[in-house]
C-alpha positions in Angstrom: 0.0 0.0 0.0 1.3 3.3 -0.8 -0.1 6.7 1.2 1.3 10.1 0.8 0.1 11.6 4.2 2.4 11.9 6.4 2.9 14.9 9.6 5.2 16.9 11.1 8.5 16.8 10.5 8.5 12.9 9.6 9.5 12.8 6.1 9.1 8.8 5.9 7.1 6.6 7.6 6.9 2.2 7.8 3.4 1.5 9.7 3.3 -2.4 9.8 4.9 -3.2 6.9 4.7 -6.9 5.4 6.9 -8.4 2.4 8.1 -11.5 1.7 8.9 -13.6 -1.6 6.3 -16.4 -1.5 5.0 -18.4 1.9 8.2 -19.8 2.2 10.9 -16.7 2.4 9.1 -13.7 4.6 11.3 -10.5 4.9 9.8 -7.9 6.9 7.1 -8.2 9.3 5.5 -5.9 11.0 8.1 -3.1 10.2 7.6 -0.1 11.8 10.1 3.1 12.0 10.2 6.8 10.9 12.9 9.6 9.5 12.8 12.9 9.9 13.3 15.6 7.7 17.5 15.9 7.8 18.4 12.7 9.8 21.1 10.1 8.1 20.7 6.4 9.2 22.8 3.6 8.5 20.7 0.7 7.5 21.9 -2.3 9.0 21.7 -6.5 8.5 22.5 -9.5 7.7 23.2 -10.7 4.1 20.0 -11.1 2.4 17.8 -9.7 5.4 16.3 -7.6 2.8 17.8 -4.1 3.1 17.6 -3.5 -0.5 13.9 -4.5 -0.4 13.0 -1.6 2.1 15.0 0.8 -0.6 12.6 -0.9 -3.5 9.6 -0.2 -1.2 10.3 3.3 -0.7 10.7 3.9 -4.4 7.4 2.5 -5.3 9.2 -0.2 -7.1 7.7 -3.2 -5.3 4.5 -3.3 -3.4 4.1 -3.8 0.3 1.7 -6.8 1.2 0.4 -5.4 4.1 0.8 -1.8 6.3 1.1 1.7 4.7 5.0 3.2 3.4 4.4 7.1 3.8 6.4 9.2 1.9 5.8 12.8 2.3 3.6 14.7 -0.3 6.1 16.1 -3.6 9.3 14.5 -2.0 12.1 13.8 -4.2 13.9 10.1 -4.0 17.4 9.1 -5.5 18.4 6.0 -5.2 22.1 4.8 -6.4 21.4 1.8 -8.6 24.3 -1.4 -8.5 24.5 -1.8 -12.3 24.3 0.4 -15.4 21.7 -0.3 -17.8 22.5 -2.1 -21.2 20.8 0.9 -22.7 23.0 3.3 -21.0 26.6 2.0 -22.1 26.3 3.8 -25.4 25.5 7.2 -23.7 28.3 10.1 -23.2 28.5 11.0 -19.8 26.6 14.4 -20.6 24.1 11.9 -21.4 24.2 9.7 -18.7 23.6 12.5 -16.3 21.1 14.2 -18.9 19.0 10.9 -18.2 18.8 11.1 -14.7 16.2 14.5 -14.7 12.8 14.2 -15.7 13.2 18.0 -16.9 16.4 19.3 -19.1 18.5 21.0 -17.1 20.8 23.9 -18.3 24.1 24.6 -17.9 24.4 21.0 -16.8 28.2 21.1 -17.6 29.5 22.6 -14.3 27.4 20.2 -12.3 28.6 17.3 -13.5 32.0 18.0 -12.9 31.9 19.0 -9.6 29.4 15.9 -8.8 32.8 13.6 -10.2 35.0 15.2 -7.9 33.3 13.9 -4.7 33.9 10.0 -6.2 37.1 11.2 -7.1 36.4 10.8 -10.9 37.8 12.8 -13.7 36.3 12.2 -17.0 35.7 13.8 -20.2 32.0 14.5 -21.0 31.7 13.1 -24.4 33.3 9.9 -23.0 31.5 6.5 -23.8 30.0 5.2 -20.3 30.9 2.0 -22.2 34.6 3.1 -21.9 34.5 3.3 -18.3 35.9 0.4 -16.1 33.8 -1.7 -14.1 34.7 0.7 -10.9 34.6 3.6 -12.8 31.0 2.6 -13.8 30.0 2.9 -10.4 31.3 5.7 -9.4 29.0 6.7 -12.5 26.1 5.8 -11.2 26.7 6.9 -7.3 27.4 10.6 -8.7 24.1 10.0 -10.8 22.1 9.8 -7.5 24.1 12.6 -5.6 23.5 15.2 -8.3 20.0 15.5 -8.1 20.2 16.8 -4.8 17.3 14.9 -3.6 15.0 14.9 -0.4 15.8 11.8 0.7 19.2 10.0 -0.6 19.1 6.2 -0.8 22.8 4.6 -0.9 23.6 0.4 -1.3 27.1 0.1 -0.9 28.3 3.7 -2.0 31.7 3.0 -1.2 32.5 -0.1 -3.2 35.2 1.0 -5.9 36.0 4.4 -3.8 39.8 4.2 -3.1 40.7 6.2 -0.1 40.8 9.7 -1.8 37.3 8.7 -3.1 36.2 7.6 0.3 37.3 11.1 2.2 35.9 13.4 -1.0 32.2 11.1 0.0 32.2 11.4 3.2 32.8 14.9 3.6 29.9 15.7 1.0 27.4 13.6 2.9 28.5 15.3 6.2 27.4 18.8 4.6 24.5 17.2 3.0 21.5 19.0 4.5 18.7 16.5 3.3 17.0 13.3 4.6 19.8 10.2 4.2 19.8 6.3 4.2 23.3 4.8 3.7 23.1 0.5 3.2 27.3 -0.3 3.6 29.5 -2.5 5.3 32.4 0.4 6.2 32.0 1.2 10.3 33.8 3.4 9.7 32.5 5.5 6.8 29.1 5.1 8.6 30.2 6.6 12.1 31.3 9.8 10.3 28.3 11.0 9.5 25.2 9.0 10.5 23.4 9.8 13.4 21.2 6.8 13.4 20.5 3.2 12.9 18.2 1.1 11.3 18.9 -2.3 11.9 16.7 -5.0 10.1 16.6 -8.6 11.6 17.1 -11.2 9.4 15.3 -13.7 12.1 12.6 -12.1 12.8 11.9 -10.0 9.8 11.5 -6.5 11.8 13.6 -3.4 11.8 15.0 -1.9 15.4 15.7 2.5 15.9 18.3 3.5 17.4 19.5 7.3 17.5 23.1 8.1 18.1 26.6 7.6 17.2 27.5 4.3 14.5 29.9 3.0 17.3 27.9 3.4 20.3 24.5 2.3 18.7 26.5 -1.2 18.0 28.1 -1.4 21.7 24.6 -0.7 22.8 22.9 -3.3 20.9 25.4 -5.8 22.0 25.2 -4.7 25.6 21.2 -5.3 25.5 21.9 -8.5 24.3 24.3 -9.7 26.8 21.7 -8.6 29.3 18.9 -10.4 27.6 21.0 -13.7 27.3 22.1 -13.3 31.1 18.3 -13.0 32.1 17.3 -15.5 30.4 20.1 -18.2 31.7 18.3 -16.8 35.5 15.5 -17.7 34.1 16.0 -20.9 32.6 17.9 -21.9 36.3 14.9 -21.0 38.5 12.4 -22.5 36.2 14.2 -25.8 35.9 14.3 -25.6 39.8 10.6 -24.9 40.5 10.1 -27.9 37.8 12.0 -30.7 40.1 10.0 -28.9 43.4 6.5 -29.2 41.2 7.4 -32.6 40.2 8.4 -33.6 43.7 5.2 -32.7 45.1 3.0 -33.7 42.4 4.0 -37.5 43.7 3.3 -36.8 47.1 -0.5 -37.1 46.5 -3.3 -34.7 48.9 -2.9 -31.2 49.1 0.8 -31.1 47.8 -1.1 -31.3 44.4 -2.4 -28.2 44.4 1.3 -27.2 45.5 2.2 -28.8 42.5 -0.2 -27.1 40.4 -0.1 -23.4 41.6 4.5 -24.0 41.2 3.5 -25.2 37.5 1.2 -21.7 36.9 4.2 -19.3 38.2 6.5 -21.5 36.1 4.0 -20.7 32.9 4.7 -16.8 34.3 8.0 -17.3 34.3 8.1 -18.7 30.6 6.5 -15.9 29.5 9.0 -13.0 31.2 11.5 -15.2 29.2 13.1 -12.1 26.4 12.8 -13.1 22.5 16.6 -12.3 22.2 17.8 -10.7 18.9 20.0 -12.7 17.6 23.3 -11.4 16.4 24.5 -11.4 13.0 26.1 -14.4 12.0 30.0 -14.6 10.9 30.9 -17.1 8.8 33.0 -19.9 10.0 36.9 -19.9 9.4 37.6 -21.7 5.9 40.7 -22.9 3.7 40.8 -23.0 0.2 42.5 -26.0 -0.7 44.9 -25.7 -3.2 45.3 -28.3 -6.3 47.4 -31.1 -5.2 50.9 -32.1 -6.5 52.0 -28.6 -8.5 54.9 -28.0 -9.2 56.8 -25.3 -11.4 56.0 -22.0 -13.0 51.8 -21.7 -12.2 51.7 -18.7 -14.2 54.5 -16.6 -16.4 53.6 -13.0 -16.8 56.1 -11.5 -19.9 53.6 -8.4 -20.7 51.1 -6.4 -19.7 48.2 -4.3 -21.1 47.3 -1.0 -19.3 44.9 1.8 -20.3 46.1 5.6 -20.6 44.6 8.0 -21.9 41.9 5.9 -24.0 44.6 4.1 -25.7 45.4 0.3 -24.8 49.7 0.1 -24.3 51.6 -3.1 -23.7 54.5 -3.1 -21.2 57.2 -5.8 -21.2 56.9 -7.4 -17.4 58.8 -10.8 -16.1 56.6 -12.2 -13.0 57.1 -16.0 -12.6 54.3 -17.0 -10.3 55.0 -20.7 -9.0 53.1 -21.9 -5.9 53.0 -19.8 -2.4 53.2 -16.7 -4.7 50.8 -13.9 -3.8 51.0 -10.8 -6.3 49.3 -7.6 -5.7 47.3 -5.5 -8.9 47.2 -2.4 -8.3 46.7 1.0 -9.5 43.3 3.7 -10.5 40.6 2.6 -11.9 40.3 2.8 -15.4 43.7 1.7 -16.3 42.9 -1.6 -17.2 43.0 -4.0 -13.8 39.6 -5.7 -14.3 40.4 -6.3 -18.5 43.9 -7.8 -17.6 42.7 -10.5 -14.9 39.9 -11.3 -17.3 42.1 -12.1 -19.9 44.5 -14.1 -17.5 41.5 -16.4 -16.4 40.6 -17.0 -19.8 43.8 -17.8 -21.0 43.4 -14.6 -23.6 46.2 -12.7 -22.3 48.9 -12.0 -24.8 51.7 -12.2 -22.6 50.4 -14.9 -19.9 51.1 -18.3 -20.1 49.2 -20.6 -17.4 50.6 -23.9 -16.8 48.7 -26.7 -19.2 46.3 -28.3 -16.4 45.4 -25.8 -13.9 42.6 -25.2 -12.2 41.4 -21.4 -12.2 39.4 -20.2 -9.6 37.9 -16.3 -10.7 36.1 -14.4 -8.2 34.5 -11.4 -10.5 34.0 -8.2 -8.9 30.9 -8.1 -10.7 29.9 -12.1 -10.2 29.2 -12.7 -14.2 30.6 -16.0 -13.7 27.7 -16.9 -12.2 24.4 -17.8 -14.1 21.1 -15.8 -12.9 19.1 -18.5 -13.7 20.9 -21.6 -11.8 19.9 -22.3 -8.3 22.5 -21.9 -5.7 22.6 -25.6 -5.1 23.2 -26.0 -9.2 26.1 -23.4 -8.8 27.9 -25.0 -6.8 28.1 -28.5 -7.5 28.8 -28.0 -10.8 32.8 -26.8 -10.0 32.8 -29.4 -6.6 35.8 -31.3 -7.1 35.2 -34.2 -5.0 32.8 -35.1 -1.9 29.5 -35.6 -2.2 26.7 -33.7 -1.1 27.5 -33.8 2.2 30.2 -32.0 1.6 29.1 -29.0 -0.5 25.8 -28.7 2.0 28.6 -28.3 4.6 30.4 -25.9 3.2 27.8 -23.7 2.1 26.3 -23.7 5.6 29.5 -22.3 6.8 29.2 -19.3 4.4 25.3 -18.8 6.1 24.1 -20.4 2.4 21.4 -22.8 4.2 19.1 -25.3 2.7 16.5 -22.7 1.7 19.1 -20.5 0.1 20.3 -23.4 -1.9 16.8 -23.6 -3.5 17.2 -20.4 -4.6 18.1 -19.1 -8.0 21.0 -16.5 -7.7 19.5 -14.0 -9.4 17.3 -13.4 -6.4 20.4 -13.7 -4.1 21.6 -10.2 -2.9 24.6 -8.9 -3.6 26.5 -10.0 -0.4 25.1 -13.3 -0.6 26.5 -13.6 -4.1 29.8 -12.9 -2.8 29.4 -15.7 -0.4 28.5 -18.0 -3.0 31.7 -16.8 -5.1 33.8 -18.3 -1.9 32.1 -21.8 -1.1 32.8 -22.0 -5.5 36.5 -21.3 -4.7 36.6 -23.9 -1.8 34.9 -26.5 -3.9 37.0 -26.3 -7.0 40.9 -26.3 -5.3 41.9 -23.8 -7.6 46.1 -24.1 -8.2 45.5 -20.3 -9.4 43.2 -17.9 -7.8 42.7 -14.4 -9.3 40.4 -12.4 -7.5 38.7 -8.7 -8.7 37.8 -6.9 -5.6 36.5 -9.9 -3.4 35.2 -7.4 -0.6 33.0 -5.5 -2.4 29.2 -6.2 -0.9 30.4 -8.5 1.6 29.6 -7.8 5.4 32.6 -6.4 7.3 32.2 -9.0 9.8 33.0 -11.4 7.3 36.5 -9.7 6.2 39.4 -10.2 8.4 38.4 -13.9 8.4 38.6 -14.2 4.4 41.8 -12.2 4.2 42.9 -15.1 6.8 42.1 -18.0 4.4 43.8 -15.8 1.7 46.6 -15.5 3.9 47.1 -19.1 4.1 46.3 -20.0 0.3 49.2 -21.9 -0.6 48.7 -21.6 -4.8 49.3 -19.0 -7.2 47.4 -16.1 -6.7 46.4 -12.2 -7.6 44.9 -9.6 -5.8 43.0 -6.7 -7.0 41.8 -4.9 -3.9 40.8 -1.2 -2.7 40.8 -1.8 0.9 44.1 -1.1 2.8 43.4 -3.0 6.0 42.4 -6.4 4.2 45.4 -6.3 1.8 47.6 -5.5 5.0 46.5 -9.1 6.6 47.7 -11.1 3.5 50.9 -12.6 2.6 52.1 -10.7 -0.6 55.3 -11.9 -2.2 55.1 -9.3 -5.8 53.9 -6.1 -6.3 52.6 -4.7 -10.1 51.6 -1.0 -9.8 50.0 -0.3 -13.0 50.7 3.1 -12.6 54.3 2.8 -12.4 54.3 1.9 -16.5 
């Protein structure tokens, strides 16, 4: 249901909001919270909780089964998308931003170059969007939602691509921003520096929690509450199991003791019921290996040249990287200059100057998971690359990535973004890879999730290379070579 009426200063309001994708996969019930005019909150949960769904409901993209979404009368909504269109990739970049206004806008020019400069992106406007890198693309489409200045800002994972520069030029311009803001990302950090409120949605039970106050704090406060609620409860759980051995006791003794018996049993229903539904935490998944293809030996890969990107023009560099196994090597350098082409080429043995040892096992983890089919079911997925175990095995795994048996059932192309990450992983454990290239493997993934992937990274003990923007999860792995693009 969709109403317009809304009153005060409360810009947006959930009243009892249902959703859910059939009988067997609910995602909200119930859902009730409100923003006022000016706030930011951090929207908070669990891989595949359904935060994007609450973004799709306050577009008016999806419907809400039950309870009214209030959006306040003439208010306008921006939401930064994950993906540019098919239609858009032929588009200048005039044109691209031309597209995001209902009305032409004049002198558009100016605007779009100062809306670049907080991602920390310098482009020509009569560029091809088509020309743009992967990151560079969505960077594209987060400045497409911050230069219509809208009432209410809607942001999933703004920060994926940003490197650090890009990071500081965003935050500052959503600390001066003086409209209505919800921010869906997995950076703590990003998100204590300018929210002043969270939204967290529970995965378990489908509702959403309000909590006003600093990022940090709100999570130390929502752990605190939990502690106490688990501690009440074990005090519970003592006395009742007490006053259960008493009431059994004297239901054997026969007479009045009965009615002893039956009044101990009544406060023990009481004390049932003071029993708290605790919240339960997000999950992390479990510690993992990925196992590397048995007996290699030798050069895994030989790197002899290079391809980079300046200026528009594709230019090939004369390298020598032998990677043999243990090796770890590093990618690096802006986006745009050609990081995402070159490990594509690698992993499908298209690279001019790359030579991969006849035999080995690839394992690819896309930053923008197109080695995945939309149409397979997770289960599907995943036990196509399983080199051996049966399904046992691969159920196992899976669970320890949080991809249960209903997940399994599901077709990826309803997975969210995160989840799809997650899948990427358990695909990387089940096929031993002797060679792992990996494009950004933190991007959508919960930050809870991080330090224990860069572990099993750490530990890989093939061939590998790493394209990564985030500092603090390339500090925790073992890196043997370095290529800065940049340096060619």
């Amino acid at each position: 249901m969709w109403d317009l009426f809304m009153a005060d200063d409360v810009i947006l309001r959930f009243n009892n909001v249902d959703f859910s994708f059939g009988p067997n996969k609910p995602i909200l019930n119930q859902v009730n919270f409100s923003l006022r005019r000016g706030t930011k909150f951090a929207l908070m949960g669990q891989n595949g909780a359904g935060k994007s769904t609450i973004f799709n409901l306050i577009t008016n993209s999806i419907k809400s089964e039950a309870g009214i979404v209030s959006i306040n009368n003439n208010m306008s909504i921006a939401l930064s998308r994950q993906a540019i269109l098919s239609s858009e990739l032929k588009l200048t970049v005039r044109e691209f931003f031309e597209k995001v206004f209902a009305n032409k806008v004049y002198d558009i020019d100016p605007k779009i170059e100062k809306i670049l400069e907080v991602v920390n992106l310098k482009a020509l406007l009569s560029k091809k969007v088509n020309e743009f890198s992967g990151g560079e693309q969505a960077r594209l489409l987060l400045a497409s939602a911050l230069i219509q200045n809208p009432d209410l800002l809607l942001l999933d994972e703004p920060t994926n691509n940003l490197d650090t520069a890009g990071l500081a030029h965003l935050s500052e311009f959503l600390k001066d921003y003086p409209k209505t803001c919800i921010v869906i990302s997995h950076d703590a950090d990003f998100l204590n520096s300018f929210t002043s409120g969270v939204l967290y949605l529970d995965v378990f039970k489908h509702n959403v929690e309000q909590y006003t106050g600093n990022y940090h704090n709100v999570v130390k406060e929502i752990t605190a509450r939990i502690e106490r609620e688990k501690a009440k409860n074990i005090q519970l759980e003592k006395d009742i199991s007490h006053r259960k051995d008493q009431a059994n006791f004297f239901a054997q003794k026969g007479g009045h003791m009965r009615d002893v018996a039956r009044k101990m049993r009544e406060k023990i229903e009481e004390l049932e019921e003071e029993k708290v539904d605790v919240r339960l935490e997000d999950k992390t998944i479990r510690k993992f290996n990925i196992p590397c293809e048995a007996d290699i030996t030798g050069v895994i890969l030989e790197l002899k040249s290079i391809k980079l990107i300046r200026a528009g023009k594709a230019i090939n560099k004369k390298v020598n990287y032998l990677l043999k196994r243990k090796d770890h090597l590093l990618l690096s350098g802006p986006n745009g200059i050609g990081k995402t082409t070159l490990l594509k080429a690698i992993a499908s043995g298209n690279a001019a100057g790359a030579t991969i040892q006849e035999g080995i096992r690839v394992g690819y983890y896309r930053q923008d998971f197109s080695t995945l089919n939309e149409n397979e079911t997770v289960y599907k997925s995943l036990q196509e690359v399983m080199i051996e175990g049966g399904e046992e095995t691969m159920r196992a795994v899976a669970a320890g990535f949080l991809l249960t048996a209903e997940v399994l059932k599901n077709h990826i192309g309803n997975l969210s973004e995160g989840q799809k990450g997650l899948v990427m992983f358990v695909r990387l454990v089940l096929q031993r890879p002797g060679l792992l290239i990996l494009d950004e493997p933190t991007n959508h993934i919960n930050f809870r999730h991080i330090p224990i992937i860069a572990e099993a990274l750490n530990k890989y003990e093939g061939a590998m290379i790493l394209v990564s923007h985030v500092p603090e999860f390339v500090k925790k792995i073992r890196i043997n070579e370095m290529i800065n693009l940049e340096d060619f």
